[in-house]
C-alpha angles and dihedrals in degrees: 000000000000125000135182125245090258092057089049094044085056100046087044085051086045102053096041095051095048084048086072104030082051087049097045111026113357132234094093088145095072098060087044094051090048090051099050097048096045105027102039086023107234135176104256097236090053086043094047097052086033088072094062084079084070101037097055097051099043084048088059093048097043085046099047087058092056084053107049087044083065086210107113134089122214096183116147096356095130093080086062107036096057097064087040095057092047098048093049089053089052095046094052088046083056097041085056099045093045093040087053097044096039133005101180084063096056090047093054083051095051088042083054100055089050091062095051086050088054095054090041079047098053094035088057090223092180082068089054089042088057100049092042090080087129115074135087138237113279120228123296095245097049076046098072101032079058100044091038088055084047088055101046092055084046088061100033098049127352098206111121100349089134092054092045091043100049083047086059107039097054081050108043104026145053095239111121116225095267094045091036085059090057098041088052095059086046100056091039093059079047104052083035095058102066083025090058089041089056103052085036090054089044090050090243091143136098110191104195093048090038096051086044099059092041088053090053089037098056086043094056094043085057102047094049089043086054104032117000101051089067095045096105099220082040091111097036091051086051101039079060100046087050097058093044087051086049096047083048095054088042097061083042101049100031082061078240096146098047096053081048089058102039091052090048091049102039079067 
């Protein structure tokens, strides 16, 4: 697919800009989703499994740092991968079929979500994740129902699973936040991999577009790690960016601005 400087030069902005809202805060997906459906005009269920290029990459970046820290600790994370993995399969599996029946529907569930990450945004649920250091694991069974639904919203949609995930996993686990972080980039290149063969196997994926975005976005992740994580109104410039990105999907994805246009019209 061919696209014109103006396109590139938005997915480059894009993926440099989730890189460090992805660094800093989380939900970069949502600003990447929404630019490659707007800006390079994608059908949303190709740019939705589209974004997974990014995503994988930025995970193994972000991954390989944990591990060369040695400071993190696996153990036990098999109980919880393993739902993780299977869910995310099956929610890719529904993110293609319903993208392929109906895109207007998938569209409505992505407008949804965003909807769910305003309301994480705006509640600031990394500083709860921060105070809650005194709880213990829950049962293995409730484990994996809660790491298998996990799953499941990781394949179907990317947006937001770190936030969700860390949230679980200081609930619901015995990580502590430095492990839990780990942990998290882990399970998400998990829960990535069958969820990128899927949409690889369904021909949801637009290369150009998709190596485009994971070039800005690496580059992004690197410069906040480097500069911007020690500014000290870093996190307050990009928790703003980030509401006014999501107000912005959610307009897109709920179909609310064309409703906005057909009634004004219709006059």
């Amino acid at each position: 697919m061919e696209y014109s400087i103006w396109v590139y030069l938005v997915l480059l902005a894009a993926g440099f800009l989730a890189g460090i809202i992805n660094t800093l805060a989380g939900n970069g997906s949502i600003l990447t989703i929404t630019a490659l459906s707007v800006a390079a005009g994608l059908p949303v269920g190709m740019a939705n499994g589209t974004n997974r290029v990014g995503v994988t990459f930025q995970t193994l970046v972000g991954l390989r740092a944990f591990l060369k820290s040695g400071k993190t600790n696996f153990k036990g994370v098999w109980k919880i991968a393993i739902p993780t993995i299977i869910g995310s399969a099956l929610g890719a599996y529904a993110a293609v079929e319903v993208g392929k029946s109906n895109e207007i529907w998938l569209s409505r569930a992505i407008g949804g979500v965003m909807v769910f990450m305003l309301f994480l945004v705006l509640n600031n649920p990394k500083k709860w994740v921060e105070e809650n250091q005194n709880r213990k694991e829950v049962a293995l069974p409730w484990l994996i129902l809660i790491f298998l639904g996990v799953g499941f919203y990781g394949g179907f949609i990317q947006a937001g699973v770190g936030v969700i995930m860390l949230v679980v996993l200081m609930s619901a686990t015995s990580y502590d936040l430095t492990n839990a972080n780990a942990v998290k980039l882990l399970l998400t290149l998990l829960l990535t991999i069958p969820a990128f063969t899927i949409f690889i196997w369904n021909g949801q994926i637009e290369w150009i577009a998709g190596f485009t975005l994971s070039i800005a976005q690496m580059i992004g992740a690197a410069w906040a790690a480097k500069f911007a994580i020690g500014h000290p109104k870093a996190s307050y410039w990009i928790r703003g960016i980030l509401i006014g990105i999501i107000i912005i999907a959610i307009i897109r994805f709920l179909g609310i601005y064309d409703f906005v246009i057909d009634k004004i019209l219709s006059f």
